[in-house]
VOSEPA-476790 format. One record per residue (C-alpha): x, y, z; residue number from 1. Coordinates in nm, 2 decimals, padded with zeros to 4 digits. Layout:
BEGIN
> x, y, z, nr
> X, Y, Z, NUM
...
% end
This chain:
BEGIN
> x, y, z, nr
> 01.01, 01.17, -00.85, 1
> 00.63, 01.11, -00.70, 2
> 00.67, 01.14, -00.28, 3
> 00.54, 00.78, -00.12, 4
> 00.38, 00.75, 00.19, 5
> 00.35, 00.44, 00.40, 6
> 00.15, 00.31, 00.60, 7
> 00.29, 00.15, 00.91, 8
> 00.19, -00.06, 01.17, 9
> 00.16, 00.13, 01.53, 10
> 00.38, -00.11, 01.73, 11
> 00.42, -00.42, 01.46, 12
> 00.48, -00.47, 01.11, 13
> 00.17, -00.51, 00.93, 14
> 00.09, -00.87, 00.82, 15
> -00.02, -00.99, 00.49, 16
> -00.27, -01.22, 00.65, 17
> -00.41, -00.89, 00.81, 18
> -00.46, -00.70, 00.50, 19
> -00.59, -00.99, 00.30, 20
> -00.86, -01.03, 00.56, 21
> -00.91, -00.62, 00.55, 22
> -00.92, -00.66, 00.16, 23
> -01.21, -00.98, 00.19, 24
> -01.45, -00.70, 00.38, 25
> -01.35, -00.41, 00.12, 26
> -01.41, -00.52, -00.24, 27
> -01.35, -00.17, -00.36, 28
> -01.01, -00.25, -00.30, 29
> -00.89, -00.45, -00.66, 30
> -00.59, -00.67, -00.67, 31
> -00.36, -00.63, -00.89, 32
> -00.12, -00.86, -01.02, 33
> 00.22, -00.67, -01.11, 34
> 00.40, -00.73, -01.45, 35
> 00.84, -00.66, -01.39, 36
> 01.08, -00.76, -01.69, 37
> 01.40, -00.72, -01.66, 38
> 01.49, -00.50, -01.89, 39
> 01.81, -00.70, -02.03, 40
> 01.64, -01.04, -02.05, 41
> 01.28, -00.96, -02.10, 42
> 01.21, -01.26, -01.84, 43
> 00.92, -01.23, -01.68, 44
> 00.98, -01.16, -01.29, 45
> 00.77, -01.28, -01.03, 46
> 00.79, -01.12, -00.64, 47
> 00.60, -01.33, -00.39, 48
> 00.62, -01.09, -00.11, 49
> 00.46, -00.82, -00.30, 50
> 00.07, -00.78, -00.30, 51
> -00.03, -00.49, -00.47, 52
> -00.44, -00.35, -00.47, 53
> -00.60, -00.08, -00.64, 54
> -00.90, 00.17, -00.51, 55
> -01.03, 00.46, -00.66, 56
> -00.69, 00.49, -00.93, 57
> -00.48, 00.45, -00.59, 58
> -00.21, 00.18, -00.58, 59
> -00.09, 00.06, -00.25, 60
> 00.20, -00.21, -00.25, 61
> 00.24, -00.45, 00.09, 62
> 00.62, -00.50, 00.11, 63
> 00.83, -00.55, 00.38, 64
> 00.56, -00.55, 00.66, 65
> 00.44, -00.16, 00.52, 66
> 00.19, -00.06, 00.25, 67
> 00.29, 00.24, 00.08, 68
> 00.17, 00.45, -00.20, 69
> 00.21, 00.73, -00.38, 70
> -00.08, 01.00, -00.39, 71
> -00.18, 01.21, -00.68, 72
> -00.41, 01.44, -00.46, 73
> -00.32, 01.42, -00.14, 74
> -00.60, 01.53, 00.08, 75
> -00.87, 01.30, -00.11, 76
> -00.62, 00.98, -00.13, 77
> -00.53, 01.01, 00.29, 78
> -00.87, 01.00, 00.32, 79
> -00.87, 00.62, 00.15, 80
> -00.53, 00.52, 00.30, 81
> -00.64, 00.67, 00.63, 82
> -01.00, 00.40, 00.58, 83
> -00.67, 00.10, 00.55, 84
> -00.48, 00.25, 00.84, 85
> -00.76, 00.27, 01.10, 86
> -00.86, -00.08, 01.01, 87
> -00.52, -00.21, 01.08, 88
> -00.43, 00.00, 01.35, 89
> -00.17, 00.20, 01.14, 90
> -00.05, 00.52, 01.15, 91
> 00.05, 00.70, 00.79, 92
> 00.45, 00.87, 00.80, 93
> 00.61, 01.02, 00.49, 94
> 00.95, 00.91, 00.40, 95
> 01.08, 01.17, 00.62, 96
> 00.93, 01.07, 00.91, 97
> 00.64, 01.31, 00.92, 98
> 00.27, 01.17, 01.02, 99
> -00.04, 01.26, 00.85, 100
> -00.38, 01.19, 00.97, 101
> -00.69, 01.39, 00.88, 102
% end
């Protein structure tokens, strides 16, 4: 299983309104519109809490007041998340705990 890392407000949970307005000034950031069946039904399943963008083959998911993501090369993809982080002032933690900044 891939390791996520999240990125977290500093003293707040990060707002969607915040991240749409950071995604409006950073087109390079895609949206993405996620496609969930259930796998018994094959309904179509729709999550209004989720907003889920895409930069540079990097997928970062807003849920829960965190945006978290799971990178493929880590040193090159903290360097995008840490871009999203320091605009929202957000820190990055593991799901241990651990930070990572550059």
């Amino acid at each position: 299983m891939a390791y996520t890392l999240h990125i977290t407000g500093k003293n707040a949970a990060i707002l969607q309104e915040d991240f749409l307005d950071f995604l409006a000034q950073h087109p390079e950031f895609q949206p993405m519109k996620p496609q969930l069946h259930n796998p018994k039904t094959a309904e179509l399943l729709t999550l209004p809490d989720l907003l889920m963008v895409q930069c540079h083959g990097l997928v970062f998911a807003l849920v829960r007041g965190k945006i978290s993501f799971q990178p493929r090369n880590l040193e090159e993809d903290l360097r995008v998340a840490q871009a999203l982080a320091t605009a929202l002032d957000a820190r990055i933690v593991g799901d241990e705990g651990e930070e990572y900044g550059l």
